[in-house]
N, C-alpha and C positions, 0 to 999 in steps of 0.2 A: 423564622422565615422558612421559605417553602423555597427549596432548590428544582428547581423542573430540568429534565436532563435532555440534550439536543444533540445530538450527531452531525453526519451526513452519511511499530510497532516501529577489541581496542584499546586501544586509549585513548582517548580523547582529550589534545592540547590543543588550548585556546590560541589563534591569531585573527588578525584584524587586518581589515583594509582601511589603513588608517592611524585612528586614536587607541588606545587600546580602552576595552569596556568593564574598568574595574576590576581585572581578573586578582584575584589572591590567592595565599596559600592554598593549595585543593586538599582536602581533607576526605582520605579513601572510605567509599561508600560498599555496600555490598554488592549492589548491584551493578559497578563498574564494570565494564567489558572486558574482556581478557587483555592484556598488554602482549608487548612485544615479547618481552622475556614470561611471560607468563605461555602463549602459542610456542614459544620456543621447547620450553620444561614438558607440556603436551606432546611435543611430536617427539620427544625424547624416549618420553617414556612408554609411547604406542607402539616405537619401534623396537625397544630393548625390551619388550614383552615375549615373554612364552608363548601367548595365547595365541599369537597369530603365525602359524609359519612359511605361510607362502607369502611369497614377493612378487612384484611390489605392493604396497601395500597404496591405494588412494584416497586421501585426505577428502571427504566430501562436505562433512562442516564439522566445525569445532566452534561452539561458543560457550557460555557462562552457563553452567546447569544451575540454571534457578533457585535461589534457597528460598525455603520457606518462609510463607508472609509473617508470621510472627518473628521471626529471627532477624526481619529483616525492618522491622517497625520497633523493634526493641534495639537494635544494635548499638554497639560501639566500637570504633575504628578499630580496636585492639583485640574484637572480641569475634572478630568475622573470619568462618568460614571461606576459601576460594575452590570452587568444582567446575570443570570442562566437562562438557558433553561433546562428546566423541564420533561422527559416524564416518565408518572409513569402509573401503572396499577390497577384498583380496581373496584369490581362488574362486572367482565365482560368487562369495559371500559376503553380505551386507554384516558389518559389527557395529556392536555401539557399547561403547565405553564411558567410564567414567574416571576421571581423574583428578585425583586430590592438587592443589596447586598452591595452597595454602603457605608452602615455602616453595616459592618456585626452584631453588636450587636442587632441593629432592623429592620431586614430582612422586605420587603411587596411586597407581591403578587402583582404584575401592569396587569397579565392579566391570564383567565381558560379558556381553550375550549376543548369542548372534539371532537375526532379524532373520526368521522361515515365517514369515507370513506375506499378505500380499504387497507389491510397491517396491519401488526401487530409489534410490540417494538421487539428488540433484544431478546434472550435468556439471561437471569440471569445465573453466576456459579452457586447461589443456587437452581435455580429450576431443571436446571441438573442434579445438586445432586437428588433434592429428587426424578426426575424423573427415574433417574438412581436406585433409589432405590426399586420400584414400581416391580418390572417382580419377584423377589426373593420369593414374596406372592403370585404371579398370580397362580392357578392352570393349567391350559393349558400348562404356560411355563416350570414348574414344571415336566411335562408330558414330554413336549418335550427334557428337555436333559434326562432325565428316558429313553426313545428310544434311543439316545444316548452314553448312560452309561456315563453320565456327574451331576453333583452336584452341586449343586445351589454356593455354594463357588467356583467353578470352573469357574465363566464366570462370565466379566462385561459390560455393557449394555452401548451404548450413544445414544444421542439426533442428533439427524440429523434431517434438516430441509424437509421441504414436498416439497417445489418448488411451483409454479402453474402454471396448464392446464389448465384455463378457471374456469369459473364460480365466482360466489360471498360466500369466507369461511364465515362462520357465527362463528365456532368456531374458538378458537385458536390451532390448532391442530399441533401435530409435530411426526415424526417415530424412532422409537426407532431400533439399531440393534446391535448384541452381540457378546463379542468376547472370545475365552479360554485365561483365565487369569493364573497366578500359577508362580513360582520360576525358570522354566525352561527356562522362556526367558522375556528379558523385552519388544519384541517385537509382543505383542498380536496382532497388526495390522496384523501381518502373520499368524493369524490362528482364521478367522472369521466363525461363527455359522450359517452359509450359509442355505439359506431357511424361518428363522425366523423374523418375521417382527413383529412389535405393535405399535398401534396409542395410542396415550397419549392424551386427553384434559390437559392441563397447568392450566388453573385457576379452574377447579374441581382437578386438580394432580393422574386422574384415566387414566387407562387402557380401551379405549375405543373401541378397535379395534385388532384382535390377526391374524395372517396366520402361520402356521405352513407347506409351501408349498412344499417341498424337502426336504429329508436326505442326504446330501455329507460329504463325509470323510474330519473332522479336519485335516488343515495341522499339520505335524510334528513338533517339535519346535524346532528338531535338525538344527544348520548352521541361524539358524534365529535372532541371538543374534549380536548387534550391539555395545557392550559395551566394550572399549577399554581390558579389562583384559579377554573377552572372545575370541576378534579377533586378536590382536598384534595391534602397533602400526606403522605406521595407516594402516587398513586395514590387509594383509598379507605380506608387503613388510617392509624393516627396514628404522627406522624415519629418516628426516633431520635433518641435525647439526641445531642448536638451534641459532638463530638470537638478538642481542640487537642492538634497538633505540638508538643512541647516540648524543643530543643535547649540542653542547659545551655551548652556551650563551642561555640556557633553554629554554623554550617552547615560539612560536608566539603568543599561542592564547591568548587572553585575554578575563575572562568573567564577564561580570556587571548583576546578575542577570540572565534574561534570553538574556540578549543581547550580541552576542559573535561577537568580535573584530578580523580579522586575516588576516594581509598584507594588501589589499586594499577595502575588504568585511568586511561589517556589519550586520546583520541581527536577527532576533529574533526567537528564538527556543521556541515553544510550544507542548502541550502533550493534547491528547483528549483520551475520552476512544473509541472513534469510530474510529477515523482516526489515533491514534497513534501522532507519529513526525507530527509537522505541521511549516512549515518554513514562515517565514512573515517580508514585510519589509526589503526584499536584497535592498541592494543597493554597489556599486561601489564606489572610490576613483579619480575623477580624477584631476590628479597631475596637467596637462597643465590649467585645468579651477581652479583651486583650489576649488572644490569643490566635493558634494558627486550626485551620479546620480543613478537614481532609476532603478530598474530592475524587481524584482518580487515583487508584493505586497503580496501572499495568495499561497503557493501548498501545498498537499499532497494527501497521495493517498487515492480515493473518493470511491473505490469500488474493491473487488477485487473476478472475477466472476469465479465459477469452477468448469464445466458441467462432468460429465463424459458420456461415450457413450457405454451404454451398457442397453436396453428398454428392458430388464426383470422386474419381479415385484418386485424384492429386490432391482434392482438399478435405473432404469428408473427417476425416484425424487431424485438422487446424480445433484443437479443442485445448489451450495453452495453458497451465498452470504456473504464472509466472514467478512466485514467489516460490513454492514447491519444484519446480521442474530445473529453475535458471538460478533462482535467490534476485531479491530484490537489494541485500547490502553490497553482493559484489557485481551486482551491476548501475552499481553508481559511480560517478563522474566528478573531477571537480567543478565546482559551481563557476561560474565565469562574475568576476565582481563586474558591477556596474551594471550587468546586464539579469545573469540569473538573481544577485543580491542588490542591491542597494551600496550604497558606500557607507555607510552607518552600520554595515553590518560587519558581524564577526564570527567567526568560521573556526570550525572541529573537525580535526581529522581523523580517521580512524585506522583500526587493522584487521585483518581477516587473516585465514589460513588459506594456502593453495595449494594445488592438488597434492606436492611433496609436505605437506604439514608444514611450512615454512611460512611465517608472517610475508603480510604485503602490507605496506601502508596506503592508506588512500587518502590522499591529501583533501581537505578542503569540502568532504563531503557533506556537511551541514551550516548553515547559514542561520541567526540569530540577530534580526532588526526588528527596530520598533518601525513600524508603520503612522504616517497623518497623511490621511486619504484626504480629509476634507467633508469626513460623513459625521454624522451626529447619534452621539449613543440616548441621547435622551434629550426633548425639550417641551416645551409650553407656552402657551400664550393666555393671558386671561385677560378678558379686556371686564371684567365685571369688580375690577377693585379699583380704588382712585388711582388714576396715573395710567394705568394697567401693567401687567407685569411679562416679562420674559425670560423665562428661563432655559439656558441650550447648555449641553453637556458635551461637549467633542469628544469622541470618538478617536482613542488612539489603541494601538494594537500591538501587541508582543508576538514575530513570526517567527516560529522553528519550520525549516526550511530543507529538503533535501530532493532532488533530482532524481530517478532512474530511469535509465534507459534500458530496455529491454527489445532487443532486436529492432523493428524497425518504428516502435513508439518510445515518447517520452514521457513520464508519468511527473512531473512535479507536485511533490506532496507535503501541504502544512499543514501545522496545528498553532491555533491564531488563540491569543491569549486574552481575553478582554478584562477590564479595570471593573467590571460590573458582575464579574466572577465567572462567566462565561466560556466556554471552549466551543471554538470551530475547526471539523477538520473537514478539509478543501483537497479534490484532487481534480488537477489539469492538466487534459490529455493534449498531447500535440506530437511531432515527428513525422511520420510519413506511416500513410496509405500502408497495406499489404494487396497488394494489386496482380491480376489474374492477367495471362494473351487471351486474345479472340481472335475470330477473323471479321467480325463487325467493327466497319469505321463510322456509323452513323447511326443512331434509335431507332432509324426508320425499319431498317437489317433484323433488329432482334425479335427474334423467335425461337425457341419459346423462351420461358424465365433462365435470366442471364446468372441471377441470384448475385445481382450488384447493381452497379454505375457504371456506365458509359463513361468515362474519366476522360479521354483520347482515342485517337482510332487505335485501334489492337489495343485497350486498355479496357480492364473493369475493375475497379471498388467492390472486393466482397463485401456483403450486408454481415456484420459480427456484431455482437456486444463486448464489455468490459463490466465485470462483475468486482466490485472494488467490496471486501469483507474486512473491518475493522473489529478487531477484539480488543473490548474496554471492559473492565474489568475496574470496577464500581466503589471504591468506599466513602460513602457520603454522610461527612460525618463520625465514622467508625466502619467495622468491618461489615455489622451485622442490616444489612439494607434487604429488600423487598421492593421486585417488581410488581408496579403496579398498573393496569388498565384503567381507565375512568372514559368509559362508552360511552358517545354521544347517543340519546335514545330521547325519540321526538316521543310527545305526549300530550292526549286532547284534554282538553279544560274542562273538568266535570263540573265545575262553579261548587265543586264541595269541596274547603278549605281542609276538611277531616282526608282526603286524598290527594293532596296538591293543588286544587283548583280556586277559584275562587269568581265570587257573583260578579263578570265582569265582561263586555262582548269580545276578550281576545278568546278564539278559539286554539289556539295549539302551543307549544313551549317546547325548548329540548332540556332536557336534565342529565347529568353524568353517573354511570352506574358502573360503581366501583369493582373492580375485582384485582384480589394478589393472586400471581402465580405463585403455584403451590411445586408445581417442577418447570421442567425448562420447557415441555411442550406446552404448557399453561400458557409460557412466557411467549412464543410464537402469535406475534403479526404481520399480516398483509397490509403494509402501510401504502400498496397504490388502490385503492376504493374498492376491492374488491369485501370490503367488511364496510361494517359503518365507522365513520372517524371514533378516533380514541387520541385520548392524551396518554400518554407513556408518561412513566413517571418511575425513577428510583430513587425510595425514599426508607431514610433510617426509623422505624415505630419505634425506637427507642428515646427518641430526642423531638422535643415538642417547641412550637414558638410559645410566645406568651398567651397567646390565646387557643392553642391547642394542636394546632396542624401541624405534621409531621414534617422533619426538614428533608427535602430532597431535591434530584435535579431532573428536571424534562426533557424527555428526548425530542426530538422535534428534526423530522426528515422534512429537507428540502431539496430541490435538484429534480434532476430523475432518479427515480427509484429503483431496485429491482425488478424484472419484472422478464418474464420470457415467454413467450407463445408456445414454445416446446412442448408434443404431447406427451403424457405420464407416464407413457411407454416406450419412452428413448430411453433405450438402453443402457446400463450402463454408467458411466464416465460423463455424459451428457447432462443427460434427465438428472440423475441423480444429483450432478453440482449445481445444477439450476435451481431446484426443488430447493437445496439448504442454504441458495442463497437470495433464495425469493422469500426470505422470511425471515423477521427482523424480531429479536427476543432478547436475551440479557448480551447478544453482542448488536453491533450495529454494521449494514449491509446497503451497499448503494449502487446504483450501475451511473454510467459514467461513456456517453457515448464521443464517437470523433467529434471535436474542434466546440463541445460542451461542456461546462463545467459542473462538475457533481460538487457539493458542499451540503453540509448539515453541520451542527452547534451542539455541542450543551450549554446551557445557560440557565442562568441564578433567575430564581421567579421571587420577586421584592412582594411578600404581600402586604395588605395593609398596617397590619402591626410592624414591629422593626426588629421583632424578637430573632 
């Protein structure tokens, strides 16, 4: 068979809302997240290091330094390697370590170097804070809601990233901006302090830098409230009848650990504080060979980019690296049952490090249901045999499940497992707006380009994207796979059978014209029409069906795509992230705009043989 591949990355113990879903003995993997006592043995031993001598030293991630694919495809329980990757901050300088963890009672350093090149470690929740706390002393800022007629109690400040335009930062600098806070609405995102801006150094924790450039009128806080007992349920319209999951011979899934079991998929659920869910080690069931067949070694999602477009001085640097700037694992939430999961599901907590190297646990951060939507994975009708026939195949779904919130959006993000061997991964944007003052209360007012939505009076909607980048990392079959292209390419009928044609009055046909990437820029598509259609295809040439075609899986982009208008010469942080991720090659790369949903698959191509 022909796999065609489709698109669109702790510890972790099992609990349930509910029945419990098979879990047993958990049998340790390699690829397990770091534990508790394992971040502990980490920050032990970063701290009672020579290498670092200045204090305090800040924790900016610590997770599982990766071993080796073969080490890790050969393993056994007894036989595995444990390594932390280390990036911490002190004096000024970025280090990164590595640390042996393999007995975690006596943790050793195997390797330091410090990080002189470009870029700087994530944001800590705690330097937020205290950064966040910083402007309430400032005089100037003090000044500025005084103009106002606003009070230092009345407004709270965040960290927003700088972006870059060129040049070499020396410091680690970040911009701060503010929003009216207070009981009249829990949606302070709708009524930001427009005009105020402050640069912050991070490792001094000062106020480096202040603009005080424009007065505009605070939005209202009236109608700006998002909280079920201030709007109805849901919204202004009355609820749906209330739905139960009902499993007669209980739950499919099974989970050992972090390795969850379900119909003819197997594969291993991990937690990072950067990339969040990290899927590893799918593999397939197949019944005719009796055996298990590989699919995905490594995804999740790698970056998630989100520019906005409006080059004033308050927003021009809204250019977000949410994964890189914030981490997408420790800005997750617990899932709320009933509502974010199903009641059939079952739920994984995890741990992370913060800023003191000290574990946090996160409760509840993954969710693991089967889905019966009601859809049909396959059917037929034949009315040309006696009787006629009908054949329908329901559609049931295996969903890995995990939430993050990232300032003032929420990113729920799966990976949907299907019985026909297929994978989807699905992200859905929702939370709130990032929303600009004006002093236009009506459409008619605007002149010139607002570079948004009219939302409410003194309100705009900047125009942004979400550049949603998943790295999947492919073995289909075995290690050894090949991207391939198969170009759609129209062609006239020469009626000569010796060139494809043949004596007949169709004049035109399209044919697919194959090509392997030979490197990774080979592997580069523009999958929104800026090319002619292509089938993506990653396919093992080692392994054949019975009639000859290579086994592999199709990529297959649905959704909205990447895709940016940005010209080639934004500078920078801009262009540049746009550019790599408007191009879809051996990883896979989606955009994903407000209140839409991005989704793409990989999925099992059954061809006619059954090999």
């Amino acid at each position: 068979m022909m796999l065609p591949l489709l698109v669109a990355l702790i510890v972790l113990s099992v609990t349930t809302a509910g029945k419990a879903t098979g879990a047993v003995l958990h049998q340790p993997h390699p690829l397990d997240p770091l534990s508790a006592v394992e971040l502990t043995a980490v920050r032990d031993a970063v701290l009672a290091s020579p290498l670092i001598s200045n204090r305090p030293i800040s924790f900016h991630y610590v997770g599982l330094d990766e071993p080796d694919k073969a080490d890790v495809l050969s393993h056994t329980s007894s036989s595995s390697h444990r390594r932390a990757l280390v990036i911490a901050r002190a004096g000024g300088q970025s280090h990164e370590f590595r640390v042996d963890v393999t007995s975690a009672p006596t943790p050793s350093i195997i390797s330091h170097a410090i990080h002189r090149g470009a870029g700087f470690p994530r944001f800590t929740g705690e330097e937020q804070a205290a950064a966040g706390a910083l402007p309430a002393t400032y005089p100037p800022f003090v000044e500025s809601l005084r103009r106002r007629g606003l009070n230092v109690s009345d407004v709270g400040c965040g960290v927003f990233s700088m972006g870059w335009f060129g040049g070499s930062a020396k410091a680690r600098l970040t911009k701060m901006q503010c929003f009216v806070t207070g009981t009249e609405t829990a949606n302070f995102y709708a009524r930001p302090l427009e005009g105020v801006t402050l640069v912050v150094d991070l490792d001094r924790m000062a106020i480096v830098g202040y603009r005080d450039r424009v007065v505009l009128p605070v939005p209202k806080a009236e109608g700006t409230d998002y909280r079920a007992d201030k709007v109805g349920p849901p919204f202004t319209g009355p609820a749906a009848a209330p739905g139960v999951v009902v499993q007669p011979e209980g739950s499919g899934v099974h989970i050992d650990g972090r390795i969850v079991r379900w119909a003819n998929w197997e594969f291993h659920v991990g937690f990072d504080m950067r990339a969040g869910t990290v899927i590893s080690v799918a593999s397939v069931h197949d019944a005719d060979a009796g055996q298990r067949r590989s699919v995905l070694y490594r995804g999740f999602v790698s970056e998630v980019f989100v520019p906005y477009m409006d080059p004033e001085e308050e927003w021009y640097f809204h250019t977000f690296m949410d994964a890189g700037e914030y981490g997408l694992g420790v800005s997750t939430f617990p899932l709320q049952p009933g509502s974010d999961c199903p009641a059939n599901a079952a739920y994984m907590d995890g741990y992370y490090a913060d800023a003191d190297g000290k574990p946090v646990k996160a409760n509840n951060v993954v969710c693991i249901f089967e889905r019966y939507a009601g859809d049909v994975a396959w059917r037929h009708t034949e009315v040309n045999v006696p009787g006629g026939l009908t054949e329908v195949r329901p559609d049931v779904t295996l969903v890995v499940r995990t939430v993050v919130t990232v300032g003032n959006y929420d990113y729920t993000l799966d990976w949907e497992f299907k019985t026909a061997g297929s994978i989807k991964c699905v992200a859905s944007l929702s939370g709130i707006l990032e929303m600009k003052a004006t002093t236009y209360t009506h459409v008619d007012q605007i002149n010139p380009d607002p570079h948004g939505t009219l939302l409410a009076a003194n309100t705009i909607g900047v125009y942004h994207d979400h550049f949603i980048t998943y790295h999947l990392d492919l073995d289909v079959d075995g290690t050894k796979n090949s991207f391939v292209k198969n170009t759609i390419t129209p062609k006239r009928n020469t009626g000569n059978p010796a060139t494809g044609g043949a004596a007949t009055p169709r004049r035109s046909y399209w044919t697919a014209h194959r090509e392997v990437a030979e490197t990774e820029a080979d592997g580069q598509v523009n999958v929104n029409g800026g090319a002619p259609p292509a089938d993506l295809l990653f396919v093992n040439p080692n392994k054949r069906t019975k009639v000859g075609n290579e086994v592999g899986y199709r990529l297959v982009p649905t959704g909205a795509t990447a895709v940016s208008p940005l010209s080639d010469d934004e500078e920078a942080g801009v262009g540049d992230a746009v550019r790599q991720v408007g191009e879809v090659g051996v990883r896979a790369v989606r955009r994903a705009e407000h209140g839409r949903r991005w989704l793409g698959r990989m999925e099992r191509e059954e061809q006619e043989d059954k090999g």
